[in-house]
C-alpha positions as CSV (number, residue, x, y, z in Angstrom):
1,X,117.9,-82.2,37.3
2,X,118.9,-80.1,34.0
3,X,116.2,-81.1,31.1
4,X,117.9,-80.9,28.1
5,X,119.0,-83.0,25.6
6,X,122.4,-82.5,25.0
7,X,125.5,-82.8,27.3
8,X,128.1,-80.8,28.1
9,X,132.0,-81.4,28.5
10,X,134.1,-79.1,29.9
11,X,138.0,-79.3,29.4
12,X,139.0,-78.6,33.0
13,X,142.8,-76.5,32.3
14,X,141.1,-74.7,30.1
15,X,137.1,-74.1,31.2
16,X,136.3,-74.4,27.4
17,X,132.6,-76.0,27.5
18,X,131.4,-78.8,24.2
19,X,127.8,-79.2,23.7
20,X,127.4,-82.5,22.2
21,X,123.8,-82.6,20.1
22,X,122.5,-85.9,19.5
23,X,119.4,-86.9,21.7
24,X,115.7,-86.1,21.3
25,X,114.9,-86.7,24.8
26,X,116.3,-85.5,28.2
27,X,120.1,-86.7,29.0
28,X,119.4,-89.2,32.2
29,X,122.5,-90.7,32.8
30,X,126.1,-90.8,31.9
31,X,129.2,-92.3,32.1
32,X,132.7,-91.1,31.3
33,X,135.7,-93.0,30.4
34,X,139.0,-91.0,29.2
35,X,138.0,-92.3,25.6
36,X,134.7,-92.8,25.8
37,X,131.3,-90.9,27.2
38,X,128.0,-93.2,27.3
39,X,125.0,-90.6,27.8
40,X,121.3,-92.6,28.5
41,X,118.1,-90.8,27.0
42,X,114.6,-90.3,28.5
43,X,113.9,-90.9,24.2
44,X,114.9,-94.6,25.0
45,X,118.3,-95.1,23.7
46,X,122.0,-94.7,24.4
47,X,125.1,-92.8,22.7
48,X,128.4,-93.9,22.3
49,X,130.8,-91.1,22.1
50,X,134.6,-91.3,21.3
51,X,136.2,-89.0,23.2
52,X,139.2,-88.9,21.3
53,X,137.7,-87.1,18.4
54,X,137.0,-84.1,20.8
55,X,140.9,-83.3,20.5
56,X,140.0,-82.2,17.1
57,X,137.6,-79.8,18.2
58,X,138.2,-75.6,18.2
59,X,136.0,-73.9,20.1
60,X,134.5,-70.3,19.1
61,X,132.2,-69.8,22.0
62,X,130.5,-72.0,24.6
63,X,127.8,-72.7,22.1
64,X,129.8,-72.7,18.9
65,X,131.6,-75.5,17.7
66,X,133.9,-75.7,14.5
67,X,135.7,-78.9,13.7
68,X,139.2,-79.5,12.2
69,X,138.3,-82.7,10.5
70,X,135.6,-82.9,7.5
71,X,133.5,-85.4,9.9
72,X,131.0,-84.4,13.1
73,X,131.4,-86.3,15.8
74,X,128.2,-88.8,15.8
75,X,127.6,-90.8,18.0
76,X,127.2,-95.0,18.2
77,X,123.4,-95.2,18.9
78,X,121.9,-98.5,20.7
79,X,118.3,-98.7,20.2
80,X,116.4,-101.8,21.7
81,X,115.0,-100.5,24.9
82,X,110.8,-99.7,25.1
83,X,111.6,-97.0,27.8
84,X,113.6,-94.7,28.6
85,X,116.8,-95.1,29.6
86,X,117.7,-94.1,33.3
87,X,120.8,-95.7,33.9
88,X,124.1,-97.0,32.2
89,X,127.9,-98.2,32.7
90,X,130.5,-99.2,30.8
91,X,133.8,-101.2,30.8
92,X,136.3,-102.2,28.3
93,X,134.5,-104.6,26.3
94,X,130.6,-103.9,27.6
95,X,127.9,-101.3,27.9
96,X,125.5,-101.7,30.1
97,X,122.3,-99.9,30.3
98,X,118.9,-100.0,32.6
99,X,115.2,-98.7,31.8
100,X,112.1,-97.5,32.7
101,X,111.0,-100.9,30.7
102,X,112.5,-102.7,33.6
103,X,115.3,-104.7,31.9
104,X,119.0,-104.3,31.9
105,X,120.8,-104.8,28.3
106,X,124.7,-105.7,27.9
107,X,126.1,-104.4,24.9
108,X,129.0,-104.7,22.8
109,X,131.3,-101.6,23.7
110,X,132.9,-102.3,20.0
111,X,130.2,-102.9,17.9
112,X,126.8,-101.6,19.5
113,X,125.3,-104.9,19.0
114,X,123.3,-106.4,21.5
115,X,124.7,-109.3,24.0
116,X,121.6,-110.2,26.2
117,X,119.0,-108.7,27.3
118,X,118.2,-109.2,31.5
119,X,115.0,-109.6,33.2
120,X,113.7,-109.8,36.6
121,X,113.3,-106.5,37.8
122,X,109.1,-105.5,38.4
123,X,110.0,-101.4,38.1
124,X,112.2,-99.4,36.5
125,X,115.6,-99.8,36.3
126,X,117.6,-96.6,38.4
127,X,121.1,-97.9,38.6
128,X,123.9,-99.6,37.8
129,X,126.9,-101.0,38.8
130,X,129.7,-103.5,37.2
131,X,132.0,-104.7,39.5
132,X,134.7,-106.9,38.1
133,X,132.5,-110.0,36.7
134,X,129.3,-108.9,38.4
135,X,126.8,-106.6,37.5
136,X,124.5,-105.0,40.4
137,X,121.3,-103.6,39.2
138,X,118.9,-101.5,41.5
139,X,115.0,-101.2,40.7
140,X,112.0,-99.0,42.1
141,X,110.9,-102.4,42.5
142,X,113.0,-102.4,46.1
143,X,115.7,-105.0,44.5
144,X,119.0,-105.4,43.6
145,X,119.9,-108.0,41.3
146,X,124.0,-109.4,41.5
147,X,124.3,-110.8,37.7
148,X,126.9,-113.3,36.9
């Protein structure tokens, strides 16, 4: 596992590489949409990136990065977990995420703000998985968990 905390995006016609700087704490998990990239943090949160604001990057080299617009690309950050995060997934209207502090949080995928916050799991939080109106959840507990 890579221990670093930034992530990387490659644009695959091209092989041009985007480092994208935001978290304090090792990148754990990640999930891509074609507009949107959640990353998970061992530093206990998640970011929210657009991915349609990349289009405005030029690249100078692998590791510097000059933007067209006057703006940086920062992130949405969701802070409310007391661990760090391990897993997450996403959807059009939801963003999931799963802990070391052994709950599972739905988000708004809009706004960042916080939906619910689930509990049952006795471990950590590994993995995630939302399938249609379910969510599946898997724990170091030896569980999975099928939320409505």
């Amino acid at each position: 596992m890579c221990r670093h905390p930034s992530c990387r995006v490659w644009e695959i016609q091209t092989g041009q590489m985007t480092t994208l700087h935001h978290h304090k704490g090792v990148v754990r998990s990640l999930k891509f949409t074609m507009d949107t990239l959640v990353t998970g943090s061992y530093d206990g949160t998640v970011a929210v990136w657009d991915m349609k604001l990349l289009t405005d990057i030029t690249l100078k080299s692998s590791t510097d990065i000059t933007l067209k617009s006057p703006t940086d690309i920062t992130p949405m950050t969701l802070k409310g977990h007391k661990g760090m995060v391990l897993a997450v997934d996403l959807s059009d209207t939801k963003i999931i995420s799963g802990s070391e502090d052994m709950t599972v949080k739905v988000w708004d995928h809009l706004t960042g703000d916080l939906i619910q916050t689930l509990c049952g799991h006795h471990d950590q939080v590994r993995c995630l998985q939302l399938q249609g109106s379910h969510l599946i959840s898997g724990s170091n507990d030896n569980t999975l968990r099928i939320w409505d």
